[in-house]
C-alpha positions, -999 to 999 in steps of 0.1 A, spaced: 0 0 0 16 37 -9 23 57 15 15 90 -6 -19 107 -6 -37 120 -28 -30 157 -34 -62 176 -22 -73 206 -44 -88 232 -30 -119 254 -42 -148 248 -67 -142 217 -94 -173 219 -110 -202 248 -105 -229 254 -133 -244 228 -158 -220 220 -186 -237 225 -218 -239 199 -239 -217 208 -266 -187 215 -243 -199 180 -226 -196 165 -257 -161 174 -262 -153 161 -225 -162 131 -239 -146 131 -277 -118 155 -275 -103 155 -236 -94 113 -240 -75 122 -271 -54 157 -257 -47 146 -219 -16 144 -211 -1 112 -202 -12 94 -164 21 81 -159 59 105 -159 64 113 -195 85 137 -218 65 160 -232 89 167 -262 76 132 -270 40 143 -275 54 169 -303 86 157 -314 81 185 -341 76 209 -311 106 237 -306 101 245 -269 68 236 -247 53 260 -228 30 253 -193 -3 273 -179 -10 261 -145 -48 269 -140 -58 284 -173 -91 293 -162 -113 292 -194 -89 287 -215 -84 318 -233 -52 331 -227 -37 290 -234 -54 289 -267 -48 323 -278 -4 313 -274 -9 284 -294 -25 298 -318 2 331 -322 29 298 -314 20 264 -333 57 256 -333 54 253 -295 37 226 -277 15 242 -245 6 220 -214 -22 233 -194 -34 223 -162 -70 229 -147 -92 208 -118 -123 232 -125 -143 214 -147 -162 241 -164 -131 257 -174 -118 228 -188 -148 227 -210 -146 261 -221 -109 255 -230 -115 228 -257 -141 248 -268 -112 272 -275 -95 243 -289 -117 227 -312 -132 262 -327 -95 272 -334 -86 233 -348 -56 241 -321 -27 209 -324 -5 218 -298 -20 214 -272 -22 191 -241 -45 191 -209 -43 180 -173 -80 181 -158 -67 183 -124 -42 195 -102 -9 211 -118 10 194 -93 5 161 -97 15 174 -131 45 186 -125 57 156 -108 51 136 -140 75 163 -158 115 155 -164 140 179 -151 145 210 -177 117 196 -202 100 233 -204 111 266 -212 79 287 -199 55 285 -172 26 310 -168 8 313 -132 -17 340 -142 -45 349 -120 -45 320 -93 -69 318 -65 -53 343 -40 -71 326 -6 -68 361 9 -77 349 42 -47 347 64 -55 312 71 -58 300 37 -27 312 29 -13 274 30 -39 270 1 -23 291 -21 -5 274 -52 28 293 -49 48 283 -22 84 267 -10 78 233 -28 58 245 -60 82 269 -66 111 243 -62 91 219 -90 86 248 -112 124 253 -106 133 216 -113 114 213 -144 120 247 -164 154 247 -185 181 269 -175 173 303 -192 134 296 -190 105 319 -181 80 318 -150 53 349 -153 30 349 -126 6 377 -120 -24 386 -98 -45 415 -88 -46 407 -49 -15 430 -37 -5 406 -7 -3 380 -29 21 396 -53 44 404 -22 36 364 -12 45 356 -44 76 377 -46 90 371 -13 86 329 -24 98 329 -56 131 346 -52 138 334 -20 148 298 -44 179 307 -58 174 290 -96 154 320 -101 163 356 -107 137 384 -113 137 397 -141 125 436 -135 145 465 -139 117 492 -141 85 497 -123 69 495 -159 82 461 -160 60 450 -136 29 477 -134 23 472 -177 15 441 -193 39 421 -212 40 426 -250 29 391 -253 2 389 -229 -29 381 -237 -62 398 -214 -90 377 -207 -120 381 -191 -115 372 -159 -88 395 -155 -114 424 -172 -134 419 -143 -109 435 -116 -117 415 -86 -88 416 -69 -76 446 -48 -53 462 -72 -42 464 -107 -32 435 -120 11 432 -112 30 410 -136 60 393 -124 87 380 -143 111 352 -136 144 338 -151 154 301 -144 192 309 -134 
């Protein structure tokens, strides 16, 4: 009998009805893009690939299909336990015939554990839940041993953006992700962080403002 427990993934998996064409794809299209169940190299899913990219928690999709779409030379992984919003991403995916890409419908850890060392040269971590409750804080994704994984599997020289609109957890964030020395920010001007990246892309979610500030974006280089 293992001695490992499940990972437990906090907040909503699944809140209004499904409709039934996004259902249908759950059905037809998920079993034929999720990523493998066992540890596997990615670069073997898209030996054609030139770098593959990861978005941990991609919401509903938009921002993940909108980079394989401007990058069909790159392979994306994305990770989501939210059931709608893995319903509305291959939506995304089957309107834009996207190739290149691959879903995990469930937690991006257990994903990342399935990952070899320096098999991905991006990570996005846009937007998370930010658990602003003091004691949820252990909730939040980005902490001492994600930020170690993300470190472990991003190539020397790779990118981690992570971005939010809840200001304590920027500083959380900030305070976690350099405190690991494979990572260097990458800032060198206010604007760096205040402005969006040229190659972000704005969804809806983030439209909506729900956090406490505007959004921060925070830049990472794997050293």
């Amino acid at each position: 009998m293992s001695d490992h427990r499940p990972l437990r993934t906090y907040g909503r998996i699944k809140a209004r009805p499904i409709k039934p064409r996004q259902a249908a794809l759950l059905d037809s299209l998920l079993p034929k893009i999720r990523v493998p169940a066992e540890p596997f190299d990615p670069k073997a899913l898209a030996p054609e690939a030139r770098a593959v990219w990861l978005e941990i928690g991609f919401g509903g999709g938009e921002h993940m299909a909108a980079q394989a779409g401007r990058h069909p030379d790159t392979l994306i992984l994305g990770a989501e336990p939210f059931q709608n919003g893995v319903a509305s991403a291959l939506r995304h995916i089957d309107e834009q015939a996207l190739a290149n890409v691959r879903l995990q419908d469930g937690d991006a850890r257990e994903l990342l554990a399935r990952l070899p060392d320096g098999s991905v040269e991006r990570v996005f971590v846009l937007f998370p839940d930010p658990w602003p409750k003091t004691r949820h804080h252990k909730r939040r994704l980005i902490g001492p041993e994600t930020v170690a994984e993300l470190a472990r599997v991003l190539a020397p020289g790779g990118r981690l953006r992570f971005a939010s609109d809840w200001a304590d957890y920027v500083d959380w964030a900030l305070e976690h992700i350099v405190g690991n020395p494979a990572f260097r920010w990458a800032a060198t001007a206010a604007a760096d962080w205040r402005n969006p990246p040229a190659d972000h892309v704005t969804t809806r979610y983030e439209e909506k403002r729900l956090g406490d500030c505007a959004p921060v974006f925070l830049d990472f280089v794997r050293v």
